[in-house]
DSSP file (Angstrom, degrees, kcal/mol; ACC not computed):
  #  RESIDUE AA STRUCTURE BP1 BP2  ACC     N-H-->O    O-->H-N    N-H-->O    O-->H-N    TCO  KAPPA ALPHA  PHI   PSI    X-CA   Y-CA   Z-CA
    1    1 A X              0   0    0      0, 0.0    33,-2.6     0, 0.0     2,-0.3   0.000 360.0 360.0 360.0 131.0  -93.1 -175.3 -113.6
    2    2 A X  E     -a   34   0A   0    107,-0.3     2,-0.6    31,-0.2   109,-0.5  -0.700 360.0-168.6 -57.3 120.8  -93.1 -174.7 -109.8
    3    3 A X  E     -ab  35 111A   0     31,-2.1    33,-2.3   107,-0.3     2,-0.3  -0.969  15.0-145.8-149.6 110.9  -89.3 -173.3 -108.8
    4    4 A X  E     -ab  36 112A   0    107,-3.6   109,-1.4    -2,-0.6     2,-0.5  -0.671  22.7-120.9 -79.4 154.0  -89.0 -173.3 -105.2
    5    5 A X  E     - b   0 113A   0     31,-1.3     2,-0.2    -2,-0.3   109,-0.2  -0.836  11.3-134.0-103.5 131.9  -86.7 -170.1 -104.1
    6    6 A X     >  -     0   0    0    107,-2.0     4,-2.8    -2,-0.5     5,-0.2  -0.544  28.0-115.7 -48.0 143.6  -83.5 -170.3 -102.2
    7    7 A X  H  > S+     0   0    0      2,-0.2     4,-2.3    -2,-0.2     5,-0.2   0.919 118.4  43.4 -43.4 -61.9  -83.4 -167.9  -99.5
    8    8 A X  H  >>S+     0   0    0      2,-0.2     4,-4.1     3,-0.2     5,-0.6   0.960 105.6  64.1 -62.6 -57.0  -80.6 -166.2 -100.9
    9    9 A X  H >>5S+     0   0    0      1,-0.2     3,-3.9     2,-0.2     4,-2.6   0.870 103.2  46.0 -17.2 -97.9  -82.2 -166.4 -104.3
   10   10 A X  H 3X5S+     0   0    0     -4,-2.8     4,-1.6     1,-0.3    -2,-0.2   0.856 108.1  59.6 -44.7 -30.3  -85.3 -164.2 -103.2
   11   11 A X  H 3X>S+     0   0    0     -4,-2.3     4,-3.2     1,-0.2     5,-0.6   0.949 107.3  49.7 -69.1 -31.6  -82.6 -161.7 -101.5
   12   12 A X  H <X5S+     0   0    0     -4,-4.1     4,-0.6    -3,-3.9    -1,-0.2   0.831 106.0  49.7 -76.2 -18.2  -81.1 -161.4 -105.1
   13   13 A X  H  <<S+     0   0    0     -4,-2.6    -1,-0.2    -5,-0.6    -2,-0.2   0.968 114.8  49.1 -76.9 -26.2  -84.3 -160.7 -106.8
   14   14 A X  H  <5S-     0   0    0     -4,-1.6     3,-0.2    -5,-0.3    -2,-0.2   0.977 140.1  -7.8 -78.7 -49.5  -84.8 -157.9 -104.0
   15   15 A X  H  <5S+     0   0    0     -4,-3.2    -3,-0.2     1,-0.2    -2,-0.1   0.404 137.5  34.5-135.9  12.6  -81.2 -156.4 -104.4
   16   16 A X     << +     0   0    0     -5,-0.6     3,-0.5    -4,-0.6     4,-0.4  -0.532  48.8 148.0-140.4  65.1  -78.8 -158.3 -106.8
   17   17 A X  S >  S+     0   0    0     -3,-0.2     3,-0.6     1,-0.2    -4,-0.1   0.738  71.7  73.2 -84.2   1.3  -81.1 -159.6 -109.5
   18   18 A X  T 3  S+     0   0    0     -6,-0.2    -1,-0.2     1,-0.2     7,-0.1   0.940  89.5  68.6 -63.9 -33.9  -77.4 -158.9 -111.9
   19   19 A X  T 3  S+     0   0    0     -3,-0.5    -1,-0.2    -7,-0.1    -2,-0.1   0.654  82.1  95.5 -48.7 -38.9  -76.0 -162.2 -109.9
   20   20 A X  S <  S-     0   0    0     -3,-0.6   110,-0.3    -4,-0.4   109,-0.1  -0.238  80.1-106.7 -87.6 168.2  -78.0 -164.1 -111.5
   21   21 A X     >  -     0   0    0    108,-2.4     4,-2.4   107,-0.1     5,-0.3  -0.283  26.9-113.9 -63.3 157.9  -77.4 -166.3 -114.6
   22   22 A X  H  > S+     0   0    0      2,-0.2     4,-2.7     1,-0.2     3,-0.3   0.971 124.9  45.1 -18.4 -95.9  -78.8 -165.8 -118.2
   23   23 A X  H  > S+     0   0    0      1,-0.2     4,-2.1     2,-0.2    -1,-0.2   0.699 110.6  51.7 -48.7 -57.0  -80.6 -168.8 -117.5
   24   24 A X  H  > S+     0   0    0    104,-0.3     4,-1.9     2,-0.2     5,-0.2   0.943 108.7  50.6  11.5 -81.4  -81.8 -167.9 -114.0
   25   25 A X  H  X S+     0   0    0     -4,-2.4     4,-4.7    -3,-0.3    -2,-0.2   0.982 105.9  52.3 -40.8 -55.2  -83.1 -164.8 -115.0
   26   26 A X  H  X S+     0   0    0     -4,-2.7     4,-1.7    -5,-0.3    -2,-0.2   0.968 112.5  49.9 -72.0 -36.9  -85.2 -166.1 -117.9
   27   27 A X  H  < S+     0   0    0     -4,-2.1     3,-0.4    -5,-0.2    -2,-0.2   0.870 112.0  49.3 -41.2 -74.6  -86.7 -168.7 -115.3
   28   28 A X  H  < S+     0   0    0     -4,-1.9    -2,-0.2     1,-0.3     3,-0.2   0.688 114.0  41.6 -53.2 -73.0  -87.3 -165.8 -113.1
   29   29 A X  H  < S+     0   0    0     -4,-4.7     2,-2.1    -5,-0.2    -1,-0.3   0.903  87.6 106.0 -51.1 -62.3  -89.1 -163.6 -115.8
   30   30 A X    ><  -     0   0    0     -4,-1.7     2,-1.5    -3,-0.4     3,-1.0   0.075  56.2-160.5  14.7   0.9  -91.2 -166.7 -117.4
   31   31 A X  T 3  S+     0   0    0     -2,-2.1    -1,-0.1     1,-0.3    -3,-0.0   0.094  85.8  81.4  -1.8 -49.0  -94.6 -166.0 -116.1
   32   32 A X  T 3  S+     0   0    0     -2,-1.5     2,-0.4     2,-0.1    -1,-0.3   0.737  82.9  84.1   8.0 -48.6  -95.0 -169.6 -116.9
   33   33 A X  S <  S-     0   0    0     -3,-1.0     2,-1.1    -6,-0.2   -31,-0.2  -0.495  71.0-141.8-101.0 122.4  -93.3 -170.3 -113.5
   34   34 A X  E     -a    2   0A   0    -33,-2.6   -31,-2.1    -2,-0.4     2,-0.8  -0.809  21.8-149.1-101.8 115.3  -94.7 -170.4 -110.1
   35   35 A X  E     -a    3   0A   0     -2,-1.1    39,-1.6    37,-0.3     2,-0.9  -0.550  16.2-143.4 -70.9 102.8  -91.9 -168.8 -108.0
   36   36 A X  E     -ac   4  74A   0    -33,-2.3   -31,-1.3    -2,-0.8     2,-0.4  -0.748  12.1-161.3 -64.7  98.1  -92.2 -170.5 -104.6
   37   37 A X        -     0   0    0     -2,-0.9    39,-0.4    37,-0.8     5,-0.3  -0.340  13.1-152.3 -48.4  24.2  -91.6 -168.4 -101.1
   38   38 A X     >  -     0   0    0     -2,-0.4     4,-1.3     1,-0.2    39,-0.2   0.446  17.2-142.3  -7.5 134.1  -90.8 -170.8  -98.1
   39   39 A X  H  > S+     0   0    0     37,-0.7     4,-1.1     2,-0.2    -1,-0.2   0.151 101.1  75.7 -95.9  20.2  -91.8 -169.4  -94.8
   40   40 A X  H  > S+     0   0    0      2,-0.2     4,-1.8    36,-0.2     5,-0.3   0.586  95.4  46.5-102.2 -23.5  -88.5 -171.3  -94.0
   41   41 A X  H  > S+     0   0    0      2,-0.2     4,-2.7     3,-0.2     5,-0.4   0.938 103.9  55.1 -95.0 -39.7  -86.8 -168.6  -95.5
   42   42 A X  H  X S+     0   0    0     -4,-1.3     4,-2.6    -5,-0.3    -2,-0.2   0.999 109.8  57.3 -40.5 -65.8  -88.8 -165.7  -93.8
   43   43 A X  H  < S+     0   0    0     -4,-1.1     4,-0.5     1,-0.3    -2,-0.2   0.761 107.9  42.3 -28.3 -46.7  -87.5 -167.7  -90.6
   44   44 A X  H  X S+     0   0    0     -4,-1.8     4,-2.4     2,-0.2     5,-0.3   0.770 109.1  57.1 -95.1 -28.1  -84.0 -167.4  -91.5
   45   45 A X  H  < S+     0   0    0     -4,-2.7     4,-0.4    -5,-0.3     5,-0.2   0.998 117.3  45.3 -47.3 -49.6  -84.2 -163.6  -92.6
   46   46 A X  T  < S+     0   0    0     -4,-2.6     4,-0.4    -5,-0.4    -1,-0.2   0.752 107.3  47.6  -5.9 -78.7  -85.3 -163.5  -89.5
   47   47 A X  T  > S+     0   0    0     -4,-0.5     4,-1.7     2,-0.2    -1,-0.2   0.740 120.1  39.0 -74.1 -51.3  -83.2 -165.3  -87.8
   48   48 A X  T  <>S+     0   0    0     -4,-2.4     6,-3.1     1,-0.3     5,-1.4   0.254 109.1  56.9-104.3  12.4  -80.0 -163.7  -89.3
   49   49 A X  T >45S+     0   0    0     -4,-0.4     3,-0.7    -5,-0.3    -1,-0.3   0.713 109.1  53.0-108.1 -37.2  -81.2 -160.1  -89.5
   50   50 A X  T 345S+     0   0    0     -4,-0.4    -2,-0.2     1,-0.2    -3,-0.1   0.961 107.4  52.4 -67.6 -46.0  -81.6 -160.9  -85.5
   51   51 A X  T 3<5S-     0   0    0     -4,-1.7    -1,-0.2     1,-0.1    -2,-0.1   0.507 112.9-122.8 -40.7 -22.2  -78.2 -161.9  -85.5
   52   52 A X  T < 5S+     0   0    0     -3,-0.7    -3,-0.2     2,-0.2     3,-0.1   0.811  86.3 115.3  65.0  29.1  -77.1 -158.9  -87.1
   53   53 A X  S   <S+     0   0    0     -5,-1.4     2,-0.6     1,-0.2    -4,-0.2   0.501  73.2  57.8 -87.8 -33.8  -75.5 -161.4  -89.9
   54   54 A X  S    S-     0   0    0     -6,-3.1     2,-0.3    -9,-0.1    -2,-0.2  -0.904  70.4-158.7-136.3 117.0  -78.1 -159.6  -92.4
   55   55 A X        +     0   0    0     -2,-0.6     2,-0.3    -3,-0.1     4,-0.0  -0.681  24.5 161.2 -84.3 142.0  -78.1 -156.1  -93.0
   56   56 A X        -     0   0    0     -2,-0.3     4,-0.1     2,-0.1    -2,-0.0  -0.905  44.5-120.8-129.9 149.8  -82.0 -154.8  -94.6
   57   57 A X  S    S+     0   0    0     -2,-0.3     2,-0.3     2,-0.1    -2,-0.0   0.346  99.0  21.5 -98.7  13.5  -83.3 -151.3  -94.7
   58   58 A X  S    S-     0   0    0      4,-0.0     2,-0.2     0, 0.0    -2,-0.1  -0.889 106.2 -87.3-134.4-165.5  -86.3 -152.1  -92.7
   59   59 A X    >>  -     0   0    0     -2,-0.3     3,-3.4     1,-0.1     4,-3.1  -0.444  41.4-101.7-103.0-177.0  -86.5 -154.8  -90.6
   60   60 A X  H 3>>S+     0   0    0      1,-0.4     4,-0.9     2,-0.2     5,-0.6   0.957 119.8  69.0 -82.6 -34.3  -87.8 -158.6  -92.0
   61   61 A X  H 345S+     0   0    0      1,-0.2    -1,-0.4     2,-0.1   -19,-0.0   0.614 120.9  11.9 -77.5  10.1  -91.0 -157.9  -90.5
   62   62 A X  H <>5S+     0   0    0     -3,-3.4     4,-5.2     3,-0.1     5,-0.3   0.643 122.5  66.5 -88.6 -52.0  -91.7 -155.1  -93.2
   63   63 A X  H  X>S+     0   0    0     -4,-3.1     4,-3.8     1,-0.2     5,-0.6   0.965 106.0  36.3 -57.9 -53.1  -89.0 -155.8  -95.5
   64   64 A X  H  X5S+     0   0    0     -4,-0.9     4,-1.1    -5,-0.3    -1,-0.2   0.905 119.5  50.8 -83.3 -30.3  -90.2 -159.4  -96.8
   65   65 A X  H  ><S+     0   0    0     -5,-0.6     4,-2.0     3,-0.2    -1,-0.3   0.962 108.2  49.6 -38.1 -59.3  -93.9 -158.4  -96.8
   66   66 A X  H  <5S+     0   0    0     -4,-5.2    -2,-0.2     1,-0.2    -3,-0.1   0.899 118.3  39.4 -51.6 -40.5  -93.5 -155.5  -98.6
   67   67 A X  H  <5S+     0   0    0     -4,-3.8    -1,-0.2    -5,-0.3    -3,-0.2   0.831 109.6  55.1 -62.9 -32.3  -91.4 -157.3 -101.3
   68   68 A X  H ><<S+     0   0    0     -4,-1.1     3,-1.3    -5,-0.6     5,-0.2   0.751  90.8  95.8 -94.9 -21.5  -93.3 -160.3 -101.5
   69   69 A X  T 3< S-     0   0    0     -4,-2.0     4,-0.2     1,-0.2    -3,-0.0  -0.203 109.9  -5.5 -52.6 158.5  -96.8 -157.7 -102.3
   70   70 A X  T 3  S+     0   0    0      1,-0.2    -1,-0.2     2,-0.1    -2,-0.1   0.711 103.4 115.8  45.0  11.7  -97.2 -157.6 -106.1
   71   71 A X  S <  S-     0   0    0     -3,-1.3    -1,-0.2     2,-0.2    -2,-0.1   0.350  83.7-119.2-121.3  19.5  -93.7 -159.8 -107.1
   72   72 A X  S    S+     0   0    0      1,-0.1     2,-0.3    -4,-0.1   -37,-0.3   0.288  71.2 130.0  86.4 -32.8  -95.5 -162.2 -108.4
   73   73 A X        -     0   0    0     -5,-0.2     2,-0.8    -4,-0.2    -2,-0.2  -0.732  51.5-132.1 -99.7 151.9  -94.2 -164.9 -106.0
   74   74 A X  B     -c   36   0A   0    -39,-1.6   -37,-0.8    -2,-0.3   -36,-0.1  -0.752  16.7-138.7-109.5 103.0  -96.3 -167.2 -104.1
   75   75 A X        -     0   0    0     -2,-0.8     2,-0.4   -39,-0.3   -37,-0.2   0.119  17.8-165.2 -28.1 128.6  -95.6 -167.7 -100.3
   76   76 A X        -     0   0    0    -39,-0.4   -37,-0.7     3,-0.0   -36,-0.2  -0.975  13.2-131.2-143.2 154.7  -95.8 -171.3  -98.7
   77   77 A X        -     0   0    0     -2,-0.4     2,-0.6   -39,-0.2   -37,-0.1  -0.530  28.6-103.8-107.6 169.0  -96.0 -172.2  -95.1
   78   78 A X        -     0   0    0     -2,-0.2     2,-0.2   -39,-0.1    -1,-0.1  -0.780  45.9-164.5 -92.2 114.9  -93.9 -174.7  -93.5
   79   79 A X     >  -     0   0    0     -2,-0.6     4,-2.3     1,-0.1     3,-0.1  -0.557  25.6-114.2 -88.8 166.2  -96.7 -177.6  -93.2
   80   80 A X  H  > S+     0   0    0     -2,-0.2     4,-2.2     1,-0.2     5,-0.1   0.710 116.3  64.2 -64.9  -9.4  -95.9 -180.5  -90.7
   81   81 A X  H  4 S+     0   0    0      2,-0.2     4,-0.4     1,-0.2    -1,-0.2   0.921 106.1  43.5 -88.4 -27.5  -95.6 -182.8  -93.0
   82   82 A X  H  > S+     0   0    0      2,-0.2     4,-0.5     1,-0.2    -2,-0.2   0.841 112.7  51.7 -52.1 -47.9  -92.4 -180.9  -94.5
   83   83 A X  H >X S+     0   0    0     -4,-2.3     3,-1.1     1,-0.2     4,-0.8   0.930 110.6  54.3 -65.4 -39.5  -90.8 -180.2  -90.9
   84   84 A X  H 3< S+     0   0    0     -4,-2.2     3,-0.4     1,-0.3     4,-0.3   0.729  98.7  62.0 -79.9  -9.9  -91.3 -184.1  -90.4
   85   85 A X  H >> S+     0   0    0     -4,-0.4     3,-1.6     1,-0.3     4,-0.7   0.831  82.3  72.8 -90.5  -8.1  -89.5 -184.9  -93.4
   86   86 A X  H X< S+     0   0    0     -3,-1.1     3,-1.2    -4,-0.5    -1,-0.3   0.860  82.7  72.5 -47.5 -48.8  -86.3 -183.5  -92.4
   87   87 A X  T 3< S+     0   0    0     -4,-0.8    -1,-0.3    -3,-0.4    -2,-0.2   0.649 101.4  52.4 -56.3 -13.6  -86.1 -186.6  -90.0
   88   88 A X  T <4 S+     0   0    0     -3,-1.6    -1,-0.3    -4,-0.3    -2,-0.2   0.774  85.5  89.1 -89.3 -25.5  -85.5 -188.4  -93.5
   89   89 A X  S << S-     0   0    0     -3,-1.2    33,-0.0    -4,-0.7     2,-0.0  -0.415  79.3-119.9 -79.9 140.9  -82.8 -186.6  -95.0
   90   90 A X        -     0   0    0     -2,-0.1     2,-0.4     1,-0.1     3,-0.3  -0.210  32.7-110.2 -88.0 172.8  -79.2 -187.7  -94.2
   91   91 A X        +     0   0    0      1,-0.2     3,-0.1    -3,-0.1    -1,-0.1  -0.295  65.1 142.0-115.0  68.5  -77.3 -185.2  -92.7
   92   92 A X  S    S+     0   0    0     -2,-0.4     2,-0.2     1,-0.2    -1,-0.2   0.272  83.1  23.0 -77.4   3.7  -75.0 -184.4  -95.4
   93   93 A X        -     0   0    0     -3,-0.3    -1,-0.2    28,-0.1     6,-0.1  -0.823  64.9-152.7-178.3 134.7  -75.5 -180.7  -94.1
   94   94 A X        +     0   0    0     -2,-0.2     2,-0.7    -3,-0.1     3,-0.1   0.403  55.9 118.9 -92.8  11.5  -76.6 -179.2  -90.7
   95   95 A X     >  -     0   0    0      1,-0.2     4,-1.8     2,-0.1     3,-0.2  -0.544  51.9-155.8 -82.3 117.6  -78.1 -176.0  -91.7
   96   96 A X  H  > S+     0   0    0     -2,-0.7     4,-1.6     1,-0.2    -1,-0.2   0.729  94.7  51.4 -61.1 -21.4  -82.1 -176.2  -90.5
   97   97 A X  H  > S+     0   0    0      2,-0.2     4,-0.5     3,-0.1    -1,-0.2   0.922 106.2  52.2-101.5 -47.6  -83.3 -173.8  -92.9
   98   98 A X  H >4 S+     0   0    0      2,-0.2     3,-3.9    -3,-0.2     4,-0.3   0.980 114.2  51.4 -22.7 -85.6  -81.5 -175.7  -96.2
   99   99 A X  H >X S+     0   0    0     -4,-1.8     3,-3.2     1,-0.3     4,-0.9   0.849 105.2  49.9 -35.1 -74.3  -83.3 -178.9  -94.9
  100  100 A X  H 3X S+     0   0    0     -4,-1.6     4,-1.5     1,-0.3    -1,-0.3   0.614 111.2  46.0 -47.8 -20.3  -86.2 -177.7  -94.6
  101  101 A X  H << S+     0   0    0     -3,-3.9    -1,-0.3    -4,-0.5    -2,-0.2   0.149 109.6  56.5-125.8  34.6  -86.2 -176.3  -97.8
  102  102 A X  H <> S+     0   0    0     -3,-3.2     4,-1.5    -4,-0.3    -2,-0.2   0.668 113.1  43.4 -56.3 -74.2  -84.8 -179.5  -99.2
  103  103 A X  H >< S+     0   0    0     -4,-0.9     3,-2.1     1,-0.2     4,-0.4   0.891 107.5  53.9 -22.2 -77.7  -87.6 -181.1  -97.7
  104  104 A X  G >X>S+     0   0    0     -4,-1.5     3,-4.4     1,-0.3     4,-3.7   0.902 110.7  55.3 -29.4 -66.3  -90.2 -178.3  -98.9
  105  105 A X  G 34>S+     0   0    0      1,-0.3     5,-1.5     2,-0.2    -1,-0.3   0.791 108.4  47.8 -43.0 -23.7  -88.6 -179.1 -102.7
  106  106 A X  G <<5S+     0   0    0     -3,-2.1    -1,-0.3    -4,-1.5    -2,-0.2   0.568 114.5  36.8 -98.8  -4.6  -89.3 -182.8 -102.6
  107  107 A X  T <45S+     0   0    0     -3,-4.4    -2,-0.2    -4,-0.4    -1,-0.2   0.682 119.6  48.9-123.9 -22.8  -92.6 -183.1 -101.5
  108  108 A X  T  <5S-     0   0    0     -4,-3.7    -2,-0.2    -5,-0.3    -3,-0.2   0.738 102.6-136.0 -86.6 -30.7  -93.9 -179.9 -103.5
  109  109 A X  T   < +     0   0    0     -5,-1.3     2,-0.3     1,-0.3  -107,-0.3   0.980  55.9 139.5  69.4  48.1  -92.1 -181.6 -106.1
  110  110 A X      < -     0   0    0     -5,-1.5    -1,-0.3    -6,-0.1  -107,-0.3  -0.922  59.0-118.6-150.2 119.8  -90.3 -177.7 -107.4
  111  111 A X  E     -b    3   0A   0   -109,-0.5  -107,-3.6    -2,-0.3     2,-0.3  -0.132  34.7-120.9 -41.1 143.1  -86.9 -177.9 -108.3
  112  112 A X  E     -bd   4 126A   0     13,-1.4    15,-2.1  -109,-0.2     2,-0.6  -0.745  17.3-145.5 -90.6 157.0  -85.0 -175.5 -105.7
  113  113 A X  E     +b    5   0A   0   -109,-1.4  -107,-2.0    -2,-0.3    15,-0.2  -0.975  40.7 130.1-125.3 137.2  -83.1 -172.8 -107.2
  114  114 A X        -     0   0    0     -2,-0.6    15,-3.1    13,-0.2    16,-0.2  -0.521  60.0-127.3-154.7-163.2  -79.9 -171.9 -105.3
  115  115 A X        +     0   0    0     13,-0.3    -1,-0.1    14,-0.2    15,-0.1   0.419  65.6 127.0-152.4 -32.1  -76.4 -171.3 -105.8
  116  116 A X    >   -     0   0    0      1,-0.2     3,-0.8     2,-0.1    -2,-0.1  -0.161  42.4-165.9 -71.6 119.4  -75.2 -173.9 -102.9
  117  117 A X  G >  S+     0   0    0      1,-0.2     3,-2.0     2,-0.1    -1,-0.2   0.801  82.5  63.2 -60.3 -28.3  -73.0 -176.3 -103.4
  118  118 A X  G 3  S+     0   0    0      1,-0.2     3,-0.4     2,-0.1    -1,-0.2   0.798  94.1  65.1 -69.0 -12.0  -73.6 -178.4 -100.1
  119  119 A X  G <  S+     0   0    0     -3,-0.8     3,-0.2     1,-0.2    -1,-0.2   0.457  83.7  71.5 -99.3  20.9  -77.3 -179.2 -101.2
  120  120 A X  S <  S+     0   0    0     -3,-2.0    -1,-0.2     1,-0.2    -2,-0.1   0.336  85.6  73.1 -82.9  15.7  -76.1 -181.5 -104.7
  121  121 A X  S    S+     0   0    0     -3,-0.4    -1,-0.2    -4,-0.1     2,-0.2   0.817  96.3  67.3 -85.3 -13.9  -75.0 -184.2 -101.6
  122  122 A X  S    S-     0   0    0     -3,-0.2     2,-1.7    -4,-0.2   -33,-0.0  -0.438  99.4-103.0-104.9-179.8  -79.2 -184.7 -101.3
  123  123 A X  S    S+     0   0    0     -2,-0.2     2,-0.4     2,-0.0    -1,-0.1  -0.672  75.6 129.3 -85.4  79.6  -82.0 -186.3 -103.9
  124  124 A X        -     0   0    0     -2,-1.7    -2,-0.1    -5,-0.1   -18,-0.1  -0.792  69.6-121.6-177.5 126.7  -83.3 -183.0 -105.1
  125  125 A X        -     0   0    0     -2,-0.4   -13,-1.4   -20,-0.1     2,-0.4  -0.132  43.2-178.4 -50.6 144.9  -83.9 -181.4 -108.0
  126  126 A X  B     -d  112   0A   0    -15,-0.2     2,-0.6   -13,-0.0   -13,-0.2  -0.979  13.9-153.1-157.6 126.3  -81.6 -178.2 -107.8
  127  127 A X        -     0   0    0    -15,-2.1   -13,-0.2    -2,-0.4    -2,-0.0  -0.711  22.9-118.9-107.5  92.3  -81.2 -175.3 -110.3
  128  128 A X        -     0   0    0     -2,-0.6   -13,-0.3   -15,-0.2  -104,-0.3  -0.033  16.3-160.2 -10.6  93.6  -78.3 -173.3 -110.6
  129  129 A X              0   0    0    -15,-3.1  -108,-2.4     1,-0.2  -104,-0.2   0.412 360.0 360.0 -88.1 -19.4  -78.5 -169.6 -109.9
  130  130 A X              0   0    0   -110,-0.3    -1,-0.2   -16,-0.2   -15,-0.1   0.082 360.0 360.0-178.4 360.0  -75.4 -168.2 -111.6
């Protein structure tokens, strides 16, 4: 099964993988499972690391290469056809980087796995984190 990652998600496999649930985890280990990587979520490490919102001990343009070599999860780029689909989505939440990886989940068609409560308001498959 294809598991798309919450942003926060991949920050717990980097430095809280304890957060997560029983059942979380055993996705996570599975090998089975393709772990998804949204470059929408590089965007917002980014974004919020610029912001001084997200402390790392390098900065994202090391940190999330260096993690993502070897860990087993496979990176995916923000295509157009993803950014465009956002324009579909009601706006039951304004946060760009959650859309977008709403979007991402629905046309790649991998449940997301998150902890948020604002993303059960949308048509997407969603897996609990904890």
């Amino acid at each position: 099964m294809k598991v798309l990652l919450d942003t926060h998600c991949w920050l717990w496999m980097q430095a809280a993988p304890e957060r997560f649930s029983d059942r979380a985890r055993s996705l996570l280990l599975d090998d089975t499972n393709e772990l998804l990587f949204s470059a929408a979520s590089s965007w917002e490490i980014a974004f919020k690391y610029a912001q001084g919102k997200l402390d790392l001990p390098d900065p994202p343009s090391r940190y999330v290469p260096s993690r993502l070599q070897g860990s087993g999860v496979t990176p995916i780029p923000i295509e157009h056809v993803h950014a465009l689909r956002v324009a579909e989505l009601p706006f039951h939440h304004r946060d760009p980087f959650d859309r977008l990886l709403i979007a991402q989940s629905q046309l790649e068609r991998a449940p997301l796995l998150t902890v948020d409560d604002k993303l059960r308001a949308y048509d997407v498959e969603l897996i609990w984190a904890s």
